[in-house]
GUKOLVO-620489 format. One line per 5 residues: number of its first residue (from 1); their letters; for each residue x, y, z of C-alpha. Coordinates in steps of 0.02 Angstrom, whole numbers. Example, Ala and Ser with C-alpha at 12.3 -4.5 7.8 and 13.67 -1.06 7.14 Angstrom:
<vogus>
1 = AS = 615:-225:390; 684:-53:357
</vogus>
This chain:
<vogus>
1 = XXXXX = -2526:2170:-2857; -2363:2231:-2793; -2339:2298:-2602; -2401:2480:-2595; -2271:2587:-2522
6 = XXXXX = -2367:2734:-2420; -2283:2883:-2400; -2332:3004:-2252; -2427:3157:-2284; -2388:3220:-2116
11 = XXXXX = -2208:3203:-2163; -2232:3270:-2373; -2302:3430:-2256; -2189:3449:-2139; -2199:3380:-2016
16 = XXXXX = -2212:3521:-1901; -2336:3603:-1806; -2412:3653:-1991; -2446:3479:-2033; -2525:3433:-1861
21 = XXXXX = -2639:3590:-1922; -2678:3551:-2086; -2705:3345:-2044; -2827:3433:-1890; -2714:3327:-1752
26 = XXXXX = -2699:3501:-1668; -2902:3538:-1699; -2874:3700:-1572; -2777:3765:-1713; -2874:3713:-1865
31 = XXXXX = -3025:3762:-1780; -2951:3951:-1747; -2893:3947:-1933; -3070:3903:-1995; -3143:4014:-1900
36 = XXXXX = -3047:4155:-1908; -3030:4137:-2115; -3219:4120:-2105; -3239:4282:-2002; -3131:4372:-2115
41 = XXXXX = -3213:4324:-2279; -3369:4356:-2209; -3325:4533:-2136; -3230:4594:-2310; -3305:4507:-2454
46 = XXXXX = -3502:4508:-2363; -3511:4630:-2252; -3412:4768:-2373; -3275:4807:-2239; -3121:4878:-2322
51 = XXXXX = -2964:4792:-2293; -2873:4949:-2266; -2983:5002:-2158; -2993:4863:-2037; -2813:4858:-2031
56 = XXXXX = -2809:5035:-1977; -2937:5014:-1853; -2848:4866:-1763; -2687:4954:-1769; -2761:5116:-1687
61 = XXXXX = -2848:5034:-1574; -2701:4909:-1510; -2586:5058:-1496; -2690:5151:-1388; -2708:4996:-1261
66 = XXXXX = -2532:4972:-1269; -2521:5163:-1235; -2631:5180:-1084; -2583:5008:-1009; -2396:5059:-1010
71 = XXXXX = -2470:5227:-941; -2573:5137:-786; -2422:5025:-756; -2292:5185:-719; -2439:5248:-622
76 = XXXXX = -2505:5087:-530; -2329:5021:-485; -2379:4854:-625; -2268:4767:-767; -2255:4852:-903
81 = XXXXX = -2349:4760:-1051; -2266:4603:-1109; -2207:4654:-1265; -2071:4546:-1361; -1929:4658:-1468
86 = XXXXX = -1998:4718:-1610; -1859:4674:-1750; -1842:4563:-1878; -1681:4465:-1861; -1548:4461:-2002
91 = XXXXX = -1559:4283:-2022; -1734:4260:-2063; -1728:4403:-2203; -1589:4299:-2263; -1686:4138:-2262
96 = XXXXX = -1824:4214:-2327; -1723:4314:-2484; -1627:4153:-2530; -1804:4058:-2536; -1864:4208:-2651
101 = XXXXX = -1695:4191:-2753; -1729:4015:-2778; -1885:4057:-2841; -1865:4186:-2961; -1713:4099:-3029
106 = XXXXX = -1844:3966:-3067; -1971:4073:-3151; -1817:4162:-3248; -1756:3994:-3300; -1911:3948:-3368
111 = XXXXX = -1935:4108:-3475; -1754:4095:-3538; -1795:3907:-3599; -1935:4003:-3687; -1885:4159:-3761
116 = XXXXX = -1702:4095:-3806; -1693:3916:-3806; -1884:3928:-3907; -1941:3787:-3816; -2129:3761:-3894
121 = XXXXX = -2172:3614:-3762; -2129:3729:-3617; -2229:3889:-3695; -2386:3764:-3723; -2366:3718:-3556
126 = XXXXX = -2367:3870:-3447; -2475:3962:-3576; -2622:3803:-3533; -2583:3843:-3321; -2594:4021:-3336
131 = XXXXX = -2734:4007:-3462; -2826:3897:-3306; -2770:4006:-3190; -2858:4150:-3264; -3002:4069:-3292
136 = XXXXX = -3033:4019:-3129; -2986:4183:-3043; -3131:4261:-3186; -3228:4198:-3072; -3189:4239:-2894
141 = XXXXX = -3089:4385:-2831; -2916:4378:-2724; -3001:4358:-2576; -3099:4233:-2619; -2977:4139:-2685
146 = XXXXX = -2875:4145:-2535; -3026:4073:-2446; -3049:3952:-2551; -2870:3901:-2536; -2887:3895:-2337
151 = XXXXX = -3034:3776:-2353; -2946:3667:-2475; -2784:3654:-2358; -2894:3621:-2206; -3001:3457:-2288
156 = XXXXX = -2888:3393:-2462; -2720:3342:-2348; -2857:3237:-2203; -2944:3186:-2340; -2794:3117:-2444
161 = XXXXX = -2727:3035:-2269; -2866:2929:-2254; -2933:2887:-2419; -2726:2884:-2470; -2733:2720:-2577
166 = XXXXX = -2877:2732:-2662; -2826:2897:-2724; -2653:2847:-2769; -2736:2734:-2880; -2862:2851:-2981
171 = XXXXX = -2716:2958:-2981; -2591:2841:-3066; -2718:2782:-3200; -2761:2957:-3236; -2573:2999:-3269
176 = XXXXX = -2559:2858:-3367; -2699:2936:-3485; -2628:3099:-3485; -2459:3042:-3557; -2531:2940:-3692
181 = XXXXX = -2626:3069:-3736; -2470:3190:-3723; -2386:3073:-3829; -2504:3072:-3959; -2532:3257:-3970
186 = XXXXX = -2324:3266:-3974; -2320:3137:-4120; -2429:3214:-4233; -2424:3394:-4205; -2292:3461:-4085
191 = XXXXX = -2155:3389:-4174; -2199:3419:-4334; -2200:3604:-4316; -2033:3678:-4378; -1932:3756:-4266
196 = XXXXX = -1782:3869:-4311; -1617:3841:-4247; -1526:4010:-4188; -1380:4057:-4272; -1204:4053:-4175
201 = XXXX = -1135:4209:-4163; -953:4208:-4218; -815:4258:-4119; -686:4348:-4159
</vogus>
């Protein structure tokens, strides 16, 4: 068997102070997350506490703190709170629009291949992830699935760290089945479906 070359997950993440979350080397902050996704879930999707609601709540009840401690500080002679300025900088709505460009030039690519370039491979294949998708969201709401998606993020990446060969290797066989299956299905069905070519549009 040849040499195994690892790769890091802490890097494939990151390797920020994200990764050191998600891989639990900062446990302060994967603890926080945990419990503060578990708090949540429990207080919305158990508890019947509207989102809106508790939103409002928090706001109100921050801005009057904010309110009388900036009022006891004029009074008292004290620091007014410590507040940061309240603006979003120019360059990270830039950052942030150019990663959403990227993005829906993606999905718009994708539909294009579709609609104009009638590529049946590509319609088979985002019609099967959407079809999962829905499935598995017929049987959890939003906020469950965002839960669910927490918990995942907190134990899959540790897991796949330590277990990181063994995995590689289901992994690899599994993909192996997958294609040859794949090819099969293309052979005898995909490709004998006719597809029509579109007409070029003269010119003048």
């Amino acid at each position: 068997m040849g040499e195994y070359l690892r790769i890091s997950v802490h890097q494939a993440l990151g390797g920020g102070a994200v990764a050191d979350v998600l891989l639990w080397r900062r446990w302060c902050g994967g603890v926080i997350l945990l419990v503060a996704s578990t708090s949540l879930w429990l207080l919305f999707e158990r508890a019947g506490y509207s989102i809106v609601s508790f939103a409002s709540n928090v706001l109100l009840l921050l801005v009057v703190i904010l309110f009388f401690w900036a009022k006891s500080a004029s009074l008292l002679n004290r620091p007014l709170p410590p507040l940061p300025d309240l603006e979003i900088s120019e360059e990270s709505v830039l950052i942030a629009a150019d990663v959403c460009r990227v993005w829906i030039n993606d999905v718009l690519l994708v539909a294009h291949d579709i609609a104009v370039g009638r590529n049946l491979k590509l319609l088979l294949q985002v019609g099967f992830c959407l079809w999962i998708i829905s499935y598995i969201g017929s049987f959890f709401n939003f906020l469950s699935l965002v839960y669910i998606g927490v918990l995942f993020s907190l134990s899959v990446p540790v897991l796949y760290e330590k277990y990181q060969v063994q995995v590689d290797e289901k992994l690899i066989v599994a993909h192996k089945i997958i294609q040859a299956q794949y090819r099969k299905l293309d052979d005898n069905i995909l490709r004998k479906i006719p597809i029509p070519l579109s007409k070029e549009r003269k010119t003048k």
